[in-house]
C-alpha positions as CSV (number, residue, x, y, z in Angstrom):
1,X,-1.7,-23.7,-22.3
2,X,-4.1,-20.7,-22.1
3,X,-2.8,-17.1,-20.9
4,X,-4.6,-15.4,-18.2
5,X,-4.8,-11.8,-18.0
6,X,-3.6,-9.8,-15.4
7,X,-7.8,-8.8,-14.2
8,X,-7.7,-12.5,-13.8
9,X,-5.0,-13.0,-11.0
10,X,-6.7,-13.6,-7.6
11,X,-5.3,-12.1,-4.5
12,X,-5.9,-13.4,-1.4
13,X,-6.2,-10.3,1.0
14,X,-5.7,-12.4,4.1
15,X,-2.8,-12.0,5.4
16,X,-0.2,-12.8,8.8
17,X,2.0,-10.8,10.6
18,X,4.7,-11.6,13.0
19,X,3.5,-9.0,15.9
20,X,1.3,-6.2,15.5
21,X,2.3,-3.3,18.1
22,X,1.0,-1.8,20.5
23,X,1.1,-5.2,21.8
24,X,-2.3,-6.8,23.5
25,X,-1.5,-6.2,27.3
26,X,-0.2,-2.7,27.3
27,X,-0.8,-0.4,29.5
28,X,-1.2,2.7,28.0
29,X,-4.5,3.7,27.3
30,X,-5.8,3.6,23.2
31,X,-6.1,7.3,23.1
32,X,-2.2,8.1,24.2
33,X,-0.6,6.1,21.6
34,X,0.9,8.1,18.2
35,X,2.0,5.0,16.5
36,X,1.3,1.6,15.0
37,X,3.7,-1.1,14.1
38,X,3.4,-4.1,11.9
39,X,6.3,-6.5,12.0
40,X,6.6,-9.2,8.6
41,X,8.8,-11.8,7.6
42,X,9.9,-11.8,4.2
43,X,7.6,-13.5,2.7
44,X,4.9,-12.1,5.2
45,X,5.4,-8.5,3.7
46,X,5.7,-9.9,-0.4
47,X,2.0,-10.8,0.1
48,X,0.8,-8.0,1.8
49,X,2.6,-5.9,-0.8
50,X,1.0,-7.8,-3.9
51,X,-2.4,-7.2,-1.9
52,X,-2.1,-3.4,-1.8
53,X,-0.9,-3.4,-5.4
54,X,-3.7,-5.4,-6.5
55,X,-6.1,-3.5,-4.5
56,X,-4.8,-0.2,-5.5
57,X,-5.2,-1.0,-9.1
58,X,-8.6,-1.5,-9.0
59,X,-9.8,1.1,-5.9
60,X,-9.9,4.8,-4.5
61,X,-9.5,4.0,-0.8
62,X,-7.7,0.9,0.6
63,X,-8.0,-0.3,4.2
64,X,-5.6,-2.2,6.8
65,X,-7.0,-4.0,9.3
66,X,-4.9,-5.7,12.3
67,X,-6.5,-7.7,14.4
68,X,-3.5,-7.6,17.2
69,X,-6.3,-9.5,19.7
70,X,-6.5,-12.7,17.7
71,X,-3.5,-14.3,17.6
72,X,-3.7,-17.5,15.5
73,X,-2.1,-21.6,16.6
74,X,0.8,-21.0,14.3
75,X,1.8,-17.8,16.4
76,X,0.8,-14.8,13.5
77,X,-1.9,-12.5,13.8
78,X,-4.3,-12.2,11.0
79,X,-4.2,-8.2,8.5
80,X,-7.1,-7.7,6.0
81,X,-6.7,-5.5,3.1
82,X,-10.2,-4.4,1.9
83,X,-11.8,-1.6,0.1
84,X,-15.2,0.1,-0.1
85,X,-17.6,-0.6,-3.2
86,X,-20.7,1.5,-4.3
């Protein structure tokens, strides 16, 4: 069986979350809230951690994207972990 090196692993930077706060129908306007919440199920957050390792191994800057608007059939909402490339 032939070894694969760690370079080689694949992440996939798609990821769920349970809820992403503030939540879609809030009143408050964008500009008055100080905080952002993610919430993950266990296995929710050991993906989304083995992204940002991945990605932090290999750039400067790393970006979180929740997109708390499009919650998906199965009741998650989509995160994206990407990074800028020259």
């Amino acid at each position: 069986m032939p070894r694969k090196t760690s370079t080689s692993v694949r992440v996939d930077p798609n990821i769920r979350a349970t809820r992403i706060y503030p939540i879609e129908d809030t009143k408050k306007q964008v500009s008055d809230l100080k905080t952002v919440g993610i919430k993950l199920s266990r296995e929710q957050a050991v993906r989304l951690a083995t992204a940002l390792l991945a990605m932090a191994q290999e750039y400067d800057e790393i970006d979180l994207t929740g997109h708390r608007f499009e919650r998906r059939k199965d009741g998650t909402y989509p995160l994206t972990v990407t990074a800028m490339t020259d």
